[in-house]
C-alpha positions as CSV (number, residue, x, y, z in Angstrom):
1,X,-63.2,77.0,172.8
2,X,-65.3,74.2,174.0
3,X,-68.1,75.0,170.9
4,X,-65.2,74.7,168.2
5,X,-64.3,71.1,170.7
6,X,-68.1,69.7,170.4
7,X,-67.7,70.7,166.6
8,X,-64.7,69.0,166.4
9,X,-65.7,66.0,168.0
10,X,-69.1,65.6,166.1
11,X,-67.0,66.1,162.8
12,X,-64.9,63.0,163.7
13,X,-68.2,61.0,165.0
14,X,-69.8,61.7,161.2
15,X,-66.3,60.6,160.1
16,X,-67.0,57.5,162.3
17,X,-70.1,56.6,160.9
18,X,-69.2,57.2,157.5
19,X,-66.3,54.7,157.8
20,X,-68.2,52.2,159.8
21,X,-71.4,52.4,157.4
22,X,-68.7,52.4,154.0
23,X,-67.2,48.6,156.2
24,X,-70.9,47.4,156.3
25,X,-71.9,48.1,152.7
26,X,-68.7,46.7,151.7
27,X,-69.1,43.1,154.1
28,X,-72.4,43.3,152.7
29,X,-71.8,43.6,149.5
30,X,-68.8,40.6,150.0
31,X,-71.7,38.0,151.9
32,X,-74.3,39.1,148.7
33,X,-71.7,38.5,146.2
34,X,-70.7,34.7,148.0
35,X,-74.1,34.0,148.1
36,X,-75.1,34.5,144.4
37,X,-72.1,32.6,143.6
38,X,-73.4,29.9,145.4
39,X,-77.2,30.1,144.3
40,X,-76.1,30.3,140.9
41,X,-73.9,27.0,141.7
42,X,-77.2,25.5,143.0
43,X,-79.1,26.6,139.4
44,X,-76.5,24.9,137.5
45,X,-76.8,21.7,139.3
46,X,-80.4,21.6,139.3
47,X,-80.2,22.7,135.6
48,X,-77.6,19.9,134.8
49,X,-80.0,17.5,136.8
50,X,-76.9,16.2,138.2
51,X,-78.8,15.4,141.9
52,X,-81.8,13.3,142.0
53,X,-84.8,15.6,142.1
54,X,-88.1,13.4,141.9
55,X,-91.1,15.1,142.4
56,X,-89.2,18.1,143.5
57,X,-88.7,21.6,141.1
58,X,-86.9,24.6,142.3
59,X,-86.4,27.6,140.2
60,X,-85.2,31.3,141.3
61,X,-88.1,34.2,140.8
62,X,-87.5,36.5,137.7
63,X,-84.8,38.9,137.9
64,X,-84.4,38.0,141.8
65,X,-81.7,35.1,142.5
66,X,-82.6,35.2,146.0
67,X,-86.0,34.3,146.1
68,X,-87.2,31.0,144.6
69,X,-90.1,29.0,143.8
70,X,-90.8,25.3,144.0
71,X,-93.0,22.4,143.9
72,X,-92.7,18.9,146.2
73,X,-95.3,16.1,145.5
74,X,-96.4,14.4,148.1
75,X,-94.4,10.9,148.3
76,X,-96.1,7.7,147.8
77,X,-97.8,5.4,150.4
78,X,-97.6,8.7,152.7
79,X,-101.3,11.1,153.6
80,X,-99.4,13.9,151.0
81,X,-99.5,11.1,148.2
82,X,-100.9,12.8,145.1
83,X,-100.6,16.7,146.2
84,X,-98.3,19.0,144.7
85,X,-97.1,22.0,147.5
86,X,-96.0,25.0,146.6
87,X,-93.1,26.5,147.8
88,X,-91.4,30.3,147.7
């Protein structure tokens, strides 16, 4: 009796896990799916130039949304004047 009980309550711990792993995948894939909306809001308004972006260029890695690369130049009248930093 007790063996067919520890069966019984591993079953429902895999059960557990299952569920609480099928909740995480799904909040993840709910947080992933907010944040490309938003990083592809971020590439339109870049793209449409519609914020002021002197000296500064941001672009998203091929085939990766989530990981982008830039350039600043250094600002005038500042030690960084005339450098161009990379950025990823």
């Amino acid at each position: 009796c007790k063996v067919v009980m520890d069966k019984m309550v591993g079953r429902r711990r895999q059960v557990a896990k299952v569920r609480d792993t099928a909740v995480l995948q799904t909040s993840v894939t709910r947080n992933k799916s907010w944040a490309m909306k938003r990083l592809m809001k971020d590439l339109k308004e870049i793209e449409e130039n519609t914020i002021p972006t002197v000296g500064v260029t941001a672009r998203p890695m091929d085939k990766d949304l989530f990981t982008w690369r830039g350039n600043l130049r250094g600002p005038e009248g500042t030690l960084y004047y005339g450098g161009v930093f990379h950025i990823e």
